[in-house]
C-alpha positions in Angstrom: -24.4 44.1 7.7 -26.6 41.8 8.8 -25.8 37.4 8.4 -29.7 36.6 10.4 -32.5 38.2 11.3 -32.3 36.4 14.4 -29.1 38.0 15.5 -29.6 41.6 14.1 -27.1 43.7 12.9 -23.4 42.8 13.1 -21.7 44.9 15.6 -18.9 42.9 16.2 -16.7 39.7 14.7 -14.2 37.1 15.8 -12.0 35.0 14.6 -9.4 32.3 15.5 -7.0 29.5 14.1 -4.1 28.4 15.5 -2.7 24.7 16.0 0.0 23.4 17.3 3.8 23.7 15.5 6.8 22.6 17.3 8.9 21.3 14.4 11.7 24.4 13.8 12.5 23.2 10.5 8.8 23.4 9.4 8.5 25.2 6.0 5.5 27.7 7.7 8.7 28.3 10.2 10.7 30.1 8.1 11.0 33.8 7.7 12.7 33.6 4.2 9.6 31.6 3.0 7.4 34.3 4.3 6.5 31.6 7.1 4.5 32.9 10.3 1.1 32.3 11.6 -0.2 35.4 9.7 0.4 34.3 6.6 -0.3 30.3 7.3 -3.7 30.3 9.3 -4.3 34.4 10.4 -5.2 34.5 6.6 -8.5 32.5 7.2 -9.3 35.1 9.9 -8.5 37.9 7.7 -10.9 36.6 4.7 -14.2 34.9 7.4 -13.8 38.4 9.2 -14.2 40.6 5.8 -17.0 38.1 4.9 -19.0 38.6 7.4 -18.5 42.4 7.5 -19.3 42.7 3.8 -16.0 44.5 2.8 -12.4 45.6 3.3 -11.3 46.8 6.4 -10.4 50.4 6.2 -8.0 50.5 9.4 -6.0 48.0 10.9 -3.9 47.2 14.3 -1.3 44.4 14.9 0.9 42.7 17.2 3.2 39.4 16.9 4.9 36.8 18.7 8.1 36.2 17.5 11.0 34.6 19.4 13.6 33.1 17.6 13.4 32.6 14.0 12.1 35.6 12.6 8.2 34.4 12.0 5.2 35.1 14.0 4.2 32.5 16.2 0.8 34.3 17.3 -0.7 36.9 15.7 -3.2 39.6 17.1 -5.2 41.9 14.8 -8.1 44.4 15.1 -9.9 45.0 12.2 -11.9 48.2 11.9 -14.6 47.9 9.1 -16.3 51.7 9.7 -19.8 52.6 11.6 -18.5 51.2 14.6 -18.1 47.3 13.1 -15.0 45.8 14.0 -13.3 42.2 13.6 -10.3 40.5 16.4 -8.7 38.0 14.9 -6.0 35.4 16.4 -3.4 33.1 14.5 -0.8 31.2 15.8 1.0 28.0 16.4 0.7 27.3 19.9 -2.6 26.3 20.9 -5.4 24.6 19.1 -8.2 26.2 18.2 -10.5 27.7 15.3 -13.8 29.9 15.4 -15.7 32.4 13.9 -18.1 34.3 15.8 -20.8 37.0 14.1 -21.8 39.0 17.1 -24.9 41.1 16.8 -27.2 43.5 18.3 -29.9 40.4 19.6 -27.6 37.5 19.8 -24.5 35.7 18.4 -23.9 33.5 15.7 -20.8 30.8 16.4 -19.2 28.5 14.1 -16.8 25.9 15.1 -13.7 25.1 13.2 -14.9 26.4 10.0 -11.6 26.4 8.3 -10.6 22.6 8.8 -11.4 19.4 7.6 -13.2 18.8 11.4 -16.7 18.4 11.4 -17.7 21.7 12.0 -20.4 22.8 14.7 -22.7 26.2 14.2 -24.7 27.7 17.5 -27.0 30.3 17.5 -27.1 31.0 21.4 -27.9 27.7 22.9 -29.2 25.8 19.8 -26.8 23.9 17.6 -27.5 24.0 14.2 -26.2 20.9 12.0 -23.9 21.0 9.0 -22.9 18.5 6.8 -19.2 17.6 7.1 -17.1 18.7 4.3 -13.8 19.3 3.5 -12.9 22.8 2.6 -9.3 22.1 0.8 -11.0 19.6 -1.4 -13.8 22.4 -2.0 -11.1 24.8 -3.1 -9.5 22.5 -4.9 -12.3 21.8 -7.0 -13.6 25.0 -7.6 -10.3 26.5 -8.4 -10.4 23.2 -11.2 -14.0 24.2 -12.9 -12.9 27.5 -12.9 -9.5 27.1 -15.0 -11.5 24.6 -17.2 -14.1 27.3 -17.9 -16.9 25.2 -16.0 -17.6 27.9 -13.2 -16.5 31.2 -11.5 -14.1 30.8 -9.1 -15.7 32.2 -5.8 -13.3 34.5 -4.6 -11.5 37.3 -7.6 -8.9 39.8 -8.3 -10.6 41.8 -5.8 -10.9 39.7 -2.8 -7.0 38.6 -3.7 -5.9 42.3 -4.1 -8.2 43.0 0.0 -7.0 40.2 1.1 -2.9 41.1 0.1 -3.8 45.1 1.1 -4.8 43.6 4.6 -2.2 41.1 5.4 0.6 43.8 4.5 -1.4 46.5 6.7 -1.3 44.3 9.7 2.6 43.5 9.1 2.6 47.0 9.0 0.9 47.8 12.1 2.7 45.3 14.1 6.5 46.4 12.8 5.6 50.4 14.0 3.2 49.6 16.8 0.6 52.3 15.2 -2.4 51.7 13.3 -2.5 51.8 9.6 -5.5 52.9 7.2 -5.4 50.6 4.0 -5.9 53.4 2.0 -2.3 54.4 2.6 -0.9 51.6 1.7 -0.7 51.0 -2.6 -3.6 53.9 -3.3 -5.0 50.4 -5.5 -8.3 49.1 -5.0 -10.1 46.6 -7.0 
């Protein structure tokens, strides 16, 4: 897979958002709400780190944080995409931060909180590369809207939703035996 010419082919991917939680009661606290850092924020990771590669993962590796409550406060995951290509991704909600990185055989691609509503910052090695401010839940919002009205496509389908699902439950997974898990052992399902 290849994102620029300038940065040759992907070899490598990261990805991080986490932010900073210390109300108990919170709703994304919760363990019977399917609350955790995985789940609220790790997802982003998950989906920027299977764009980037151009598909699903095909093994997977986990560990959590969870102290009391049941729910993941941070969240660790290796990705493994095949041909060598894999993805680390951190969630959590003790720290603040948010990146995605595309690193490849001539240089690196780095994008600054590009799941928030933060003006977002791109580098390619040392030059910045501007990008218009805009808000990403509003995005999905709309496009979620023209879709259900019959005015678009929605970006993202049954089969991103079905990867997306496969690969949250295989890191769960992972993390609960402390062995790697292949996706394709999971629901035998693929879009």
């Amino acid at each position: 897979m290849e994102v620029l010419p300038e940065i040759g082919p992907i070899r490598a991917i990261h990805a991080s958002f986490s932010f900073r939680l210390e109300d108990p009661a919170d709703v994304r606290m919760q363990a019977d709400l399917d609350g955790g850092s995985l789940m609220d924020v790790g997802c982003y990771c998950i989906s920027g780190s299977r764009m980037v590669a151009g598909s699903d993962p095909e093994r997977v590796y986990g560990e959590q944080v969870t102290p009391t409550g049941g729910v993941d406060v941070r969240f660790t995951g290796v990705l493994g995409f095949g041909d060598g290509l894999t993805s680390t991704i951190v969630s959590g909600f003790q720290s603040d931060h948010a990146s995605l990185e595309a690193i490849g055989r001539d240089g690196a691609l780095l994008l600054r909180e590009p799941w928030t509503a933060r003006p977002p910052a791109m580098w390619l090695g040392d030059l910045k590369i501007p990008i218009e401010p805009e808000d990403p839940y509003r995005l999905e919002v709309e496009n979620f809207s023209a879709a259900i009205r019959g005015h678009g496509r929605p970006l993202l389908g049954r089969a991103d939703a079905l990867g997306q699902a496969q690969t949250i439950e295989a890191l769960y997974r992972s993390a609960a035996t402390g062995a790697p898990v292949m996706l394709d052992s999971l629901l035998g399902v693929r879009a």
